[in-house]
Backbone atoms as SQL, in Angstrom:
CREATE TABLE atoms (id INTEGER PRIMARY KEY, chain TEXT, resi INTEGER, resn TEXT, atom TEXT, x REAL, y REAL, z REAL);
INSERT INTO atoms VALUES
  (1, 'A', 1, 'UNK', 'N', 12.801, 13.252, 5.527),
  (2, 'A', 1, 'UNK', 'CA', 13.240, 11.881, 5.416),
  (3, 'A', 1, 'UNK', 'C', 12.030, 10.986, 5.135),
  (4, 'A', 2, 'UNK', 'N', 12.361, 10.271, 4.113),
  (5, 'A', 2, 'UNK', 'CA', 11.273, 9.621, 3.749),
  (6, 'A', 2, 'UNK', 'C', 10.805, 8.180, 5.054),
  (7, 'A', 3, 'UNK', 'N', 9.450, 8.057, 5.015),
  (8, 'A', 3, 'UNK', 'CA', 9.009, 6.662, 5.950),
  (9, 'A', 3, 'UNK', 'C', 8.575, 5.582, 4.629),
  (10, 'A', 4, 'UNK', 'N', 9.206, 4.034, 5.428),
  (11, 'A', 4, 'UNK', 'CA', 8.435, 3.166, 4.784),
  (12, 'A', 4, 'UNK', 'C', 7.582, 2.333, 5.734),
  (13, 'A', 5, 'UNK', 'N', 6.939, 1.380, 4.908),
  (14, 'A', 5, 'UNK', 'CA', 6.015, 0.404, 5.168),
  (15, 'A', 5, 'UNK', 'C', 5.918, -0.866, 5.091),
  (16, 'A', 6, 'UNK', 'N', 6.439, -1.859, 6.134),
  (17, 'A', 6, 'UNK', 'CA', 6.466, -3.381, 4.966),
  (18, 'A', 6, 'UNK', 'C', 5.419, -3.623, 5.210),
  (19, 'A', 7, 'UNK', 'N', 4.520, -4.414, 3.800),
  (20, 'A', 7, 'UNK', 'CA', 3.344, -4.682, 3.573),
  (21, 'A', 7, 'UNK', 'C', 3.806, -6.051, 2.972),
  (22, 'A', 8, 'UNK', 'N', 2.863, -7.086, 3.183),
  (23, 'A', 8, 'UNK', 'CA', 2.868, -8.678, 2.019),
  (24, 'A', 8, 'UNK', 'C', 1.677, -8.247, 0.643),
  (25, 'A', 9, 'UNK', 'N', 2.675, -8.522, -0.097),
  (26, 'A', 9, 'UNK', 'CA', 2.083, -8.453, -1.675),
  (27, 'A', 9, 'UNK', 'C', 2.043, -9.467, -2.141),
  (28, 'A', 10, 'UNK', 'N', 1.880, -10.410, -2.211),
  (29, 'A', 10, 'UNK', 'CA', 2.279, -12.187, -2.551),
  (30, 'A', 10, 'UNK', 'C', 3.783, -12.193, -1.978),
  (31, 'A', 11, 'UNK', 'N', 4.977, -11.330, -2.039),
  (32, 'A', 11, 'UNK', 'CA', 6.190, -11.277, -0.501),
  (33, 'A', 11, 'UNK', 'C', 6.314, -9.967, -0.223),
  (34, 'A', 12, 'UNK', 'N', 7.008, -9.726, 0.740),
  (35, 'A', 12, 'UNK', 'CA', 6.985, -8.744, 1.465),
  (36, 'A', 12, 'UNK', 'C', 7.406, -7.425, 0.212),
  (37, 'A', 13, 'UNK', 'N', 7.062, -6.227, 0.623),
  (38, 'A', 13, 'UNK', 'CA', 7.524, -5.141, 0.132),
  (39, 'A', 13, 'UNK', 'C', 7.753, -3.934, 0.894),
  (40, 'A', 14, 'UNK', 'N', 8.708, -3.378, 0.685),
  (41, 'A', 14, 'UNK', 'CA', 8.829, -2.167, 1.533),
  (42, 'A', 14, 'UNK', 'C', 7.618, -0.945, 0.461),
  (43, 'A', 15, 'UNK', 'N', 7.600, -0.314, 1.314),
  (44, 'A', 15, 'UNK', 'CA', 6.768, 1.130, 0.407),
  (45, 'A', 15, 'UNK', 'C', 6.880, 2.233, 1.098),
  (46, 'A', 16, 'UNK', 'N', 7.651, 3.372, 0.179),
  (47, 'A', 16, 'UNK', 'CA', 7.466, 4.272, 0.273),
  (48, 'A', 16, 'UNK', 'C', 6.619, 5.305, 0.804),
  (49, 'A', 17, 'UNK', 'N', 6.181, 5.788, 1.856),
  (50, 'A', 17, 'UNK', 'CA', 4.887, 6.255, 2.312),
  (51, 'A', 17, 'UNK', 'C', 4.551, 8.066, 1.113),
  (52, 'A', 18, 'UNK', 'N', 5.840, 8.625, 0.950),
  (53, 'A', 18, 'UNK', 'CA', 5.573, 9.723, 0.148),
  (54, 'A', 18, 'UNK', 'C', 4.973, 9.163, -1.070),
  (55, 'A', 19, 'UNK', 'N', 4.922, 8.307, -1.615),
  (56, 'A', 19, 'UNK', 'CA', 4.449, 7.890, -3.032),
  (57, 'A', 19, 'UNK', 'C', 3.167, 6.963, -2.799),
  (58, 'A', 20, 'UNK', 'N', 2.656, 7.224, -1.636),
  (59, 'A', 20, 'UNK', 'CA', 1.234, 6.550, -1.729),
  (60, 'A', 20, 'UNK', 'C', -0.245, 7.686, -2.018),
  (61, 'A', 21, 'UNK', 'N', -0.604, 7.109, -3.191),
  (62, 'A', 21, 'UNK', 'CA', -1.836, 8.365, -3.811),
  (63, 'A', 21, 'UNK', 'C', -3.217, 8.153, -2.886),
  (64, 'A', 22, 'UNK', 'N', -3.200, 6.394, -2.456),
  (65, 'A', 22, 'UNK', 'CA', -4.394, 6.202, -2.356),
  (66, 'A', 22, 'UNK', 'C', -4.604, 5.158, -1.420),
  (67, 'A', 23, 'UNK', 'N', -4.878, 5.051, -0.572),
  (68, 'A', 23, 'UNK', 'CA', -5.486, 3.306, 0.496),
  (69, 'A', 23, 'UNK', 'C', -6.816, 3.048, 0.224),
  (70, 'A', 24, 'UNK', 'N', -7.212, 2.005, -0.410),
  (71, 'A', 24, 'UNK', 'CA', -8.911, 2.109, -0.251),
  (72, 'A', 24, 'UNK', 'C', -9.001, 0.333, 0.233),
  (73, 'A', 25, 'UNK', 'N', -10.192, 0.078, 1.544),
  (74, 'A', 25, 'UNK', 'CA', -10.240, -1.523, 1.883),
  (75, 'A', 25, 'UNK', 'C', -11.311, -2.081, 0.435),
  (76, 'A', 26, 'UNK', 'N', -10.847, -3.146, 0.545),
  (77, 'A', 26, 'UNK', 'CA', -11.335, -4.234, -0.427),
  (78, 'A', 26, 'UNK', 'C', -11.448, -5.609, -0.268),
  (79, 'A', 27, 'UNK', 'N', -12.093, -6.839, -0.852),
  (80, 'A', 27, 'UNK', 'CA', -12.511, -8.057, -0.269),
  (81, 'A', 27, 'UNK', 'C', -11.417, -8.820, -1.239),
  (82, 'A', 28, 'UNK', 'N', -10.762, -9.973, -1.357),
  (83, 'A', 28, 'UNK', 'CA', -9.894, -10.589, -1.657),
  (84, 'A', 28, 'UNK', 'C', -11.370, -11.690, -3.028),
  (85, 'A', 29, 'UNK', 'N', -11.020, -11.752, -3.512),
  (86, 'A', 29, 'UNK', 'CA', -12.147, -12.345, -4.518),
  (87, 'A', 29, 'UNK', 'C', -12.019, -14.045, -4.311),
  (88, 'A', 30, 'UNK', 'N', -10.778, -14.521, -3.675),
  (89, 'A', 30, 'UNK', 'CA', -10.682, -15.731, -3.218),
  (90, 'A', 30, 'UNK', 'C', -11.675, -16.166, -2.244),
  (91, 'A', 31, 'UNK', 'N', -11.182, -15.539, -0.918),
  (92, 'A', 31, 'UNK', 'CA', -12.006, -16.297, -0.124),
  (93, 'A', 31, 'UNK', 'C', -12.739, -15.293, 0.677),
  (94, 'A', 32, 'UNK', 'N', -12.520, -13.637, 0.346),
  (95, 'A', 32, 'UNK', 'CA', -13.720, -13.086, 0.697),
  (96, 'A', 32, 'UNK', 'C', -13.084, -12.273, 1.901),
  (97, 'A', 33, 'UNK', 'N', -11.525, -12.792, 2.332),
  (98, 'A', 33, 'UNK', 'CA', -11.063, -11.720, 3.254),
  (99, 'A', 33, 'UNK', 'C', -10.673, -10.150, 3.101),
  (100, 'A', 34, 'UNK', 'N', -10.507, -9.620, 4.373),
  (101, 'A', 34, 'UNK', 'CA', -10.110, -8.144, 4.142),
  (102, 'A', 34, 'UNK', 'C', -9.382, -7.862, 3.279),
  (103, 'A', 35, 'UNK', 'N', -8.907, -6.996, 2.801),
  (104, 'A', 35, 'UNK', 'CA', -7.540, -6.658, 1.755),
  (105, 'A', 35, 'UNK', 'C', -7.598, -5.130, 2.203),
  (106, 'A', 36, 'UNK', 'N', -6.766, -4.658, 1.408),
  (107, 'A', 36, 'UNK', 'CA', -6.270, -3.589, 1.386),
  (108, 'A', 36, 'UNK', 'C', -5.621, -3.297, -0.783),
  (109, 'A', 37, 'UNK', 'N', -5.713, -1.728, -0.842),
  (110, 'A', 37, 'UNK', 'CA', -5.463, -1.812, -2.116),
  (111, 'A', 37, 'UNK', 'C', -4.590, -0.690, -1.941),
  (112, 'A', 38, 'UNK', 'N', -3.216, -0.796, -1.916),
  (113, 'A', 38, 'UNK', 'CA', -2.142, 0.624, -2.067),
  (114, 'A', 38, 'UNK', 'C', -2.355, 0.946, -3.540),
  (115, 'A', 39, 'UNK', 'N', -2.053, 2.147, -3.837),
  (116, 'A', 39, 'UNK', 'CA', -1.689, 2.665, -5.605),
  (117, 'A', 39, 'UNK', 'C', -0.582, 4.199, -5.585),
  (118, 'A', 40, 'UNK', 'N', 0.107, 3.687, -5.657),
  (119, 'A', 40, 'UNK', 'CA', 1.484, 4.829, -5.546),
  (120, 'A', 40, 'UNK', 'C', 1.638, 5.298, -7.134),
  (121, 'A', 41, 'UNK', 'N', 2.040, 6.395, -6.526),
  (122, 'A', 41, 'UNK', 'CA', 2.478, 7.374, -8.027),
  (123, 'A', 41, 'UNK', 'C', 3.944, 7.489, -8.072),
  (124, 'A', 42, 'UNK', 'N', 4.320, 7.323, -8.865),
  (125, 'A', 42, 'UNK', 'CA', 6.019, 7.937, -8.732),
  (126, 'A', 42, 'UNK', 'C', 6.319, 9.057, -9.607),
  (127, 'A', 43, 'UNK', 'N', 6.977, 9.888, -9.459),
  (128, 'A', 43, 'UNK', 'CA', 7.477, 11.049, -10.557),
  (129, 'A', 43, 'UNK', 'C', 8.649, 11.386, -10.653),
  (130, 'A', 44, 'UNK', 'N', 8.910, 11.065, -12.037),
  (131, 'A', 44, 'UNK', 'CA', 10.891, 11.533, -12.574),
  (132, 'A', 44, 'UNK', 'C', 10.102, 12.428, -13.362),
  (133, 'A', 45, 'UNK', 'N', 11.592, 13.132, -13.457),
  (134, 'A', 45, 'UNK', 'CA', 11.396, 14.530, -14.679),
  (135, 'A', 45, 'UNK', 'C', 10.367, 14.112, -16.338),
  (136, 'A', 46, 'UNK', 'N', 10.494, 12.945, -16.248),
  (137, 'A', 46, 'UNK', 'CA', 9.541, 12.893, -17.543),
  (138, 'A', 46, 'UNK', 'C', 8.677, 11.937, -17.637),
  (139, 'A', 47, 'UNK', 'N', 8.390, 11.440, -16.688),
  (140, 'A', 47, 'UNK', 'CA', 7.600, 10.151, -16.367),
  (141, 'A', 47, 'UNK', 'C', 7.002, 9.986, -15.570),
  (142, 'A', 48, 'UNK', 'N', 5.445, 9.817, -15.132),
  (143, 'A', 48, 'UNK', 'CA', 4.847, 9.818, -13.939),
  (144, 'A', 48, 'UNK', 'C', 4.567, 8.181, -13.768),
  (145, 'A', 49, 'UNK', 'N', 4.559, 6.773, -13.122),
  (146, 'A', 49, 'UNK', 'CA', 4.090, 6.499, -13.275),
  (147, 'A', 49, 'UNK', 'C', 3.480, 5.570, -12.024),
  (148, 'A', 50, 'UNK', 'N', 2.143, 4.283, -12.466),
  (149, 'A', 50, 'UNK', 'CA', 1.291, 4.634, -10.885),
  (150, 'A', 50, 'UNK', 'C', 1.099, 2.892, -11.156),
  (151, 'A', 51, 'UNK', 'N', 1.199, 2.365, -10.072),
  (152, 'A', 51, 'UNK', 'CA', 1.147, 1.373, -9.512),
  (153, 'A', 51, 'UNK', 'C', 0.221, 0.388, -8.172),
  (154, 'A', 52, 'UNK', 'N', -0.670, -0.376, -8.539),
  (155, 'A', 52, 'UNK', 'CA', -1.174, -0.841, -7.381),
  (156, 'A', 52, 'UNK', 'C', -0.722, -2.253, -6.727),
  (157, 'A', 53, 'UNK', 'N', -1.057, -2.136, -5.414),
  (158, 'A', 53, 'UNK', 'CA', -0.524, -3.499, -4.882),
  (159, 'A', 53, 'UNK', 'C', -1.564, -4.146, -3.979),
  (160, 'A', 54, 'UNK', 'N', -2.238, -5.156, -3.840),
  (161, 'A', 54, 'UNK', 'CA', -3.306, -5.803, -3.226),
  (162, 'A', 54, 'UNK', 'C', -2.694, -6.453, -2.269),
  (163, 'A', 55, 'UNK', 'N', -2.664, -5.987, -1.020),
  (164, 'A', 55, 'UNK', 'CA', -2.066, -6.541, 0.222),
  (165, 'A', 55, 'UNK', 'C', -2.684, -7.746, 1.058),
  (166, 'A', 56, 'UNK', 'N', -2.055, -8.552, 2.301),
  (167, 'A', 56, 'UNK', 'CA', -2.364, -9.318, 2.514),
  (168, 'A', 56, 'UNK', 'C', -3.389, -8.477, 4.150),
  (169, 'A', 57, 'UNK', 'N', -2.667, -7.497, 4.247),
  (170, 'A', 57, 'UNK', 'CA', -3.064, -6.789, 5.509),
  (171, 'A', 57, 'UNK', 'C', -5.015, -5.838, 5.568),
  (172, 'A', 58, 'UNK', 'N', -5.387, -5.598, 6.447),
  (173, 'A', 58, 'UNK', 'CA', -6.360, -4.827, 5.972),
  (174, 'A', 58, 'UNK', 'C', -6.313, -3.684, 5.929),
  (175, 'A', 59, 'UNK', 'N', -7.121, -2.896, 5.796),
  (176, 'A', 59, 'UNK', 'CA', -7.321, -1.497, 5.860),
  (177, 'A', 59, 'UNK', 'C', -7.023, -0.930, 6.683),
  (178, 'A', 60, 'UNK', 'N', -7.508, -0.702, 8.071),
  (179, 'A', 60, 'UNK', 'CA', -6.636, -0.742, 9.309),
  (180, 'A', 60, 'UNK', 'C', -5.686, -0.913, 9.599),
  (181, 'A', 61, 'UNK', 'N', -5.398, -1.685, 9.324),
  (182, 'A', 61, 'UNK', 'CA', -3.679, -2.497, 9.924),
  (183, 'A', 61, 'UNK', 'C', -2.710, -1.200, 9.306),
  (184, 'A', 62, 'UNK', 'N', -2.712, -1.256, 7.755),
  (185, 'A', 62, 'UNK', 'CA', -2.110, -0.161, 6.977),
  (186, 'A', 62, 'UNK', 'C', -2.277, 0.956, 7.113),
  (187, 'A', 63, 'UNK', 'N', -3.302, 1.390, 7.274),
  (188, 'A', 63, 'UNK', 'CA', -3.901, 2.858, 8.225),
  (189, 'A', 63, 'UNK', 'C', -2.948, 3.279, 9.169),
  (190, 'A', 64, 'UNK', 'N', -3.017, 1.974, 10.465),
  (191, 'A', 64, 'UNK', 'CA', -2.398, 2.319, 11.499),
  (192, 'A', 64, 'UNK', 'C', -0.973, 2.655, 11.239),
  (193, 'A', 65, 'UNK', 'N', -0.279, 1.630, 10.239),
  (194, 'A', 65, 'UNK', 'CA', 1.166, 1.568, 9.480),
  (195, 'A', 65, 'UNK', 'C', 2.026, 2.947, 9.516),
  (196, 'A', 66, 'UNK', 'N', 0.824, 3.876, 8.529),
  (197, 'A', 66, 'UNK', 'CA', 1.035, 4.821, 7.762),
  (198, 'A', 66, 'UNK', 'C', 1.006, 5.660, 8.756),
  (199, 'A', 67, 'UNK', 'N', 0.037, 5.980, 9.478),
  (200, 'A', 67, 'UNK', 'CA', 0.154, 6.700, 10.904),
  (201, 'A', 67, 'UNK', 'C', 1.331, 6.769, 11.626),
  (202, 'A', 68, 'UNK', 'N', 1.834, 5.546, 12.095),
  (203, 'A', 68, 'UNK', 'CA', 2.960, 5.406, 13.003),
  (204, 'A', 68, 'UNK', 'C', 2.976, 4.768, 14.258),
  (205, 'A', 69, 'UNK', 'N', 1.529, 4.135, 14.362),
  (206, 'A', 69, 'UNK', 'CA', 1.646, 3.542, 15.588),
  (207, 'A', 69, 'UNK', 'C', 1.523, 2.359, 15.659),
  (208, 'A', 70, 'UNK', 'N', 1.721, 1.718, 14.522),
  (209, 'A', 70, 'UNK', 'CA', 2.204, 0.350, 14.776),
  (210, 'A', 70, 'UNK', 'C', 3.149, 0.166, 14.398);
């Protein structure tokens, strides 16, 4: 059974936790806060394709997400 994640992307999004390739932390180029950078892959029979989302949360926070204990 698949797990999700709500994360803020400019609004909320659910995410898929099986279709996440990658978490890496990152600085927001605005004002220099934490971020977070999801990039999910998806795969149909003839189409792979991959997506990133620059969150409002940090690295941690989503870490913990994905884990399960928050």
């Amino acid at each position: 059974m698949s797990k999700f994640i709500e994360v803020t992307a400019g609004k909320k999004v659910l995410i898929n936790t099986d279709e996440i390739a990658c978490v890496e932390p990152s600085e927001d180029y605005k004002d220099g806060k934490e971020v977070c950078i999801i990039t999910l892959i998806h795969t149909t029979k003839r189409h792979v394709e991959g997506r990133k989302f620059i969150t409002k949360e940090s690295y941690e926070e989503v870490k913990q997400m994905i884990i399960g204990t928050k």
